[in-house]
N, C-alpha and C positions, 0 to 999 in steps of 0.2 A: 504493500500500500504506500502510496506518497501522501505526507503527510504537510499542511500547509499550516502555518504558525503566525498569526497577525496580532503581535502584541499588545499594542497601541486598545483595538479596539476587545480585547482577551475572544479571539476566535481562533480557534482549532480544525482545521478540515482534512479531513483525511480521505484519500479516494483512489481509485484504482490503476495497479500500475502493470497491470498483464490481463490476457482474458478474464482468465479464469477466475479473477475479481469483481469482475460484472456481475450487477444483479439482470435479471431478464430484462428489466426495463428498460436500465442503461444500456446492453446490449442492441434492444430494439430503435432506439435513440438513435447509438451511433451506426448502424447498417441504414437507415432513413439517408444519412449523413453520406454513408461511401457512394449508396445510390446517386447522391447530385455532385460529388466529388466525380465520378467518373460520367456521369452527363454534362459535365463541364461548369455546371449549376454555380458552382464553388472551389475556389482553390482549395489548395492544401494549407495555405496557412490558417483559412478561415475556417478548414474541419476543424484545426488542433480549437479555434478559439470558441465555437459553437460548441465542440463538446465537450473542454473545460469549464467555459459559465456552465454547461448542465449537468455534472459533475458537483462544481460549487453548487449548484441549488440558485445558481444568476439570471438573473433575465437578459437576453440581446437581441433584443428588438431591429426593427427599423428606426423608432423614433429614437432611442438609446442613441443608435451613430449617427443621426441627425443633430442631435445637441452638444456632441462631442466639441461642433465646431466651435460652441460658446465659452466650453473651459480655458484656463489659462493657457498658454504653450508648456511651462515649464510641469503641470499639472499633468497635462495629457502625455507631454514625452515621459514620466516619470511610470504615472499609469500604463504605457503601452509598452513602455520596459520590462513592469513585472509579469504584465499579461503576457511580455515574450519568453521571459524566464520560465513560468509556470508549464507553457507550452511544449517547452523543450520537453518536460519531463511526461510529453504524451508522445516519444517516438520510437516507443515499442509499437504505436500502429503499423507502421512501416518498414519494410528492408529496402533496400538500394540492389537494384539487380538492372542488369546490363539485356536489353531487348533492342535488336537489331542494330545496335551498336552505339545508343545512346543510354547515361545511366540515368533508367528512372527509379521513384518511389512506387514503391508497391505494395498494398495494403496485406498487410502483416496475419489472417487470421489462422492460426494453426489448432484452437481448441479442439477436442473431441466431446466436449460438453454439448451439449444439448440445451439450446440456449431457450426452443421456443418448443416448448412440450406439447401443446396443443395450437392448433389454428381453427377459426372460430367461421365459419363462410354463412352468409346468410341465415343465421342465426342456427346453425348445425355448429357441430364441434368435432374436429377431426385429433387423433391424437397418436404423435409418432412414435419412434422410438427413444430406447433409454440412451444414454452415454453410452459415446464410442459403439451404438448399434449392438447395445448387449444382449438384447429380444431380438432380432429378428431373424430370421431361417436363411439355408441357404439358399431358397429358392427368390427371396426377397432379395437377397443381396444380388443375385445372379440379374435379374429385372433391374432392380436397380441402378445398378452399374451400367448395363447397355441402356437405359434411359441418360445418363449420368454422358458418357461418351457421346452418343447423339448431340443431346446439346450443346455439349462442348467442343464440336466440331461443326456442327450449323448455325447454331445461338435460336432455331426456332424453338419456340416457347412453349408447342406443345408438349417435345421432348423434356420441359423443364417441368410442365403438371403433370406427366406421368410419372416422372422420376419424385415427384412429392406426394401422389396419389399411391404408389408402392407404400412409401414409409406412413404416412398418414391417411388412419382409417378411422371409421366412427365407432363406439364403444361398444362392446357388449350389449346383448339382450341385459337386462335385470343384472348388471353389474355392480351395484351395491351391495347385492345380495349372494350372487356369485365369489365374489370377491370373499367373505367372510367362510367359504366353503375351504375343509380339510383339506381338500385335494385342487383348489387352488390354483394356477400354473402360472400365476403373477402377469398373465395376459388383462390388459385393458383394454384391446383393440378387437376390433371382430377377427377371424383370420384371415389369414391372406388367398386372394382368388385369383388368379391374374386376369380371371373372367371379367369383375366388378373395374378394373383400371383405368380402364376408359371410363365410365360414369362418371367414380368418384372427378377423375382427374378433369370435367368438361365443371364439376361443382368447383376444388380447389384452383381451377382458373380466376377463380376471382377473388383469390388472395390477393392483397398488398405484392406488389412486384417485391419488395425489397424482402419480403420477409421467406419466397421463394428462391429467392437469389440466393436469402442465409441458407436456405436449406439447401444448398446445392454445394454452396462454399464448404461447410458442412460434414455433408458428403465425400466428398474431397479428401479434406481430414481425417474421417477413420477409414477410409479408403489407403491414404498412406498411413496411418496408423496400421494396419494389418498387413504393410509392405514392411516398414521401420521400426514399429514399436515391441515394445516388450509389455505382456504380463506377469502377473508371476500366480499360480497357481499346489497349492498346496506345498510351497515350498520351492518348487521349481520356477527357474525363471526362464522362461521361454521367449523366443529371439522371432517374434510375427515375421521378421521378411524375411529371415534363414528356410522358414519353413515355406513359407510362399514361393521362392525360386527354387527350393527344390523337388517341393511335391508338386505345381503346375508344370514346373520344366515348360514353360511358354516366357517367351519376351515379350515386354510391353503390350505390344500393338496386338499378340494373339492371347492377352491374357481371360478373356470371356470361355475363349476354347477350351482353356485349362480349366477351369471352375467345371466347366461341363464335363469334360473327360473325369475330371474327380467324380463328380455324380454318379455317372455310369461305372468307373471302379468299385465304388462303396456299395450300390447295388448294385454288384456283381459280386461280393463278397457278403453281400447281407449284410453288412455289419449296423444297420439302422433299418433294412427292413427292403423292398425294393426301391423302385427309381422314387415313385409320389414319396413314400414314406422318407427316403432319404431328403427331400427336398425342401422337405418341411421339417427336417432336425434341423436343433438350433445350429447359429454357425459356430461359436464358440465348441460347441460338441464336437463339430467338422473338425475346427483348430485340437483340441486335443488329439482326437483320432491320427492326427497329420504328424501331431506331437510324439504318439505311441510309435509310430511307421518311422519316426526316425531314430530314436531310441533303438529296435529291433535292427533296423540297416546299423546303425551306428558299431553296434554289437555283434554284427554278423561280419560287418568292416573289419572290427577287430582279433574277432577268431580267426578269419582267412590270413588278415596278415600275420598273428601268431604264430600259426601254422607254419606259412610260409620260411618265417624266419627260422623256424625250426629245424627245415628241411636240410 
């Protein structure tokens, strides 16, 4: 947290100095913000200063910078120093990354939080996933992901409501009451149909642009999340992209094929039941299974070479 200290008048402000300090709102705040930042709406100086006053709990108006011009000089330069100072300490938004050969800023988001847990359309309620995609199945991810790619190689917006129509569904039948049941599955979402995708996603078209956009950025995240990251499970710390290059054995561009190929492996081995059942095991379950499979090779690695050496 960054912490702002104004003695004079004894005020104390403290506020956030990485994602994952955001409250939802704030979050929603400043995604409003990246949207007219990259529609040209707004410079970048004037994000850092928009969502610093809203941060501080400030108001900045139009009429606010119309009156400015009445302060003193020495008043205003002093004022617009600390407002540059304060600023500074919001440039964890952005990294400096090098695109076609000129260095720009580029907005910075890498959480695997789950910032906007529900989206609310025409007075329906849609509700996604948990962090870092901890509910959802393989077969979700799998939709997912080539909704996720589409987009990000045409920009048309259908591909960006279906890719949010996958992760966000409407809630259970009698879900309060469900909910309270022994056998429970911590599901709050109906299940997944690929059938329903199209519906929902002609409904979640008329989200908030920006708050599809989050989900999409998002997406992104625990996408490389499951290439990069680590969990750690029952003691074991498991290495996401170790396992991912070597049980898809697919590059980049064919990595959809790989997911699939794993599908048909696992039901082919049963080890979740056939292809539907396999596709609807959680993905986490998948990641361990992936986890087992290299443990076994790891160890079969190492008897061969034992062996060998023996010889």
């Amino acid at each position: 947290m960054n912490v702002i200290e104004i003695p004079d008048r004894k005020i104390v402000t403290i506020y956030p100095s990485c994602f994952d300090e955001l409250t939802e709102e704030q979050f929603d705040f400043v995604m409003q913000q990246v949207i007219k930042l990259l529609d040209g709406k707004i410079d970048l100086d004037m994000f850092k200063v928009l969502v610093l006053y809203h941060f501080l709990d400030l108001e900045y108006t139009p009429m606010i910078k119309k009156m400015e011009k009445y302060r003193k000089k020495e008043d205003l330069h002093t004022r617009n120093y600390n407002v540059w100072r304060m600023t500074q300490t919001l440039n964890w938004f952005f990294v400096e990354k090098e695109i076609k050969g000129e260095k720009r800023q580029v907005f910075n988001f890498e959480s695997i939080r789950n910032f906007i847990p529900s989206l609310t359309v025409l007075g329906d309620s849609y509700y996604g996933p948990e962090d870092a995609l901890m509910n959802i199945s393989l077969g979700e991810y799998r939709a997912a992901l080539d909704f996720f790619r589409k987009y990000a190689e045409s920009k048309e917006e259908k591909y960006l409501d279906s890719l949010v129509a996958v992760l966000y569904r409407p809630e259970r039948d009698n879900y309060p009451g469900v909910k309270l049941e022994e056998n429970w599955n911590g599901q709050r979402r109906v299940a997944y149909n690929p059938n329903h995708t199209e519906r929902y996603s002609g409904y979640l078209s008329k989200a908030s642009f920006y708050q599809r956009y989050a989900i999409y950025l998002w997406f992104a995240n625990c996408h490389n999340f499951f290439r990069e990251g680590e969990i750690e499970i029952e003691g074991n710390k498991i290495n996401l992209g170790e396992l991912y290059k070597k049980e898809t054995n697919e590059d980049d561009s064919k990595e959809s094929l790989g997911w699939t190929g794993l599908l048909f492996r696992m039901a082919d081995e049963g080890t979740f039941g056939n292809i539907k059942e396999t596709d609807s095991q959680g993905i986490y379950d998948i990641i361990l299974k992936l986890y087992q499979w290299k443990l076994d090779a790891d160890a079969l690695k190492k008897q061969q070479n034992d062996t060998n050496t023996n010889l």
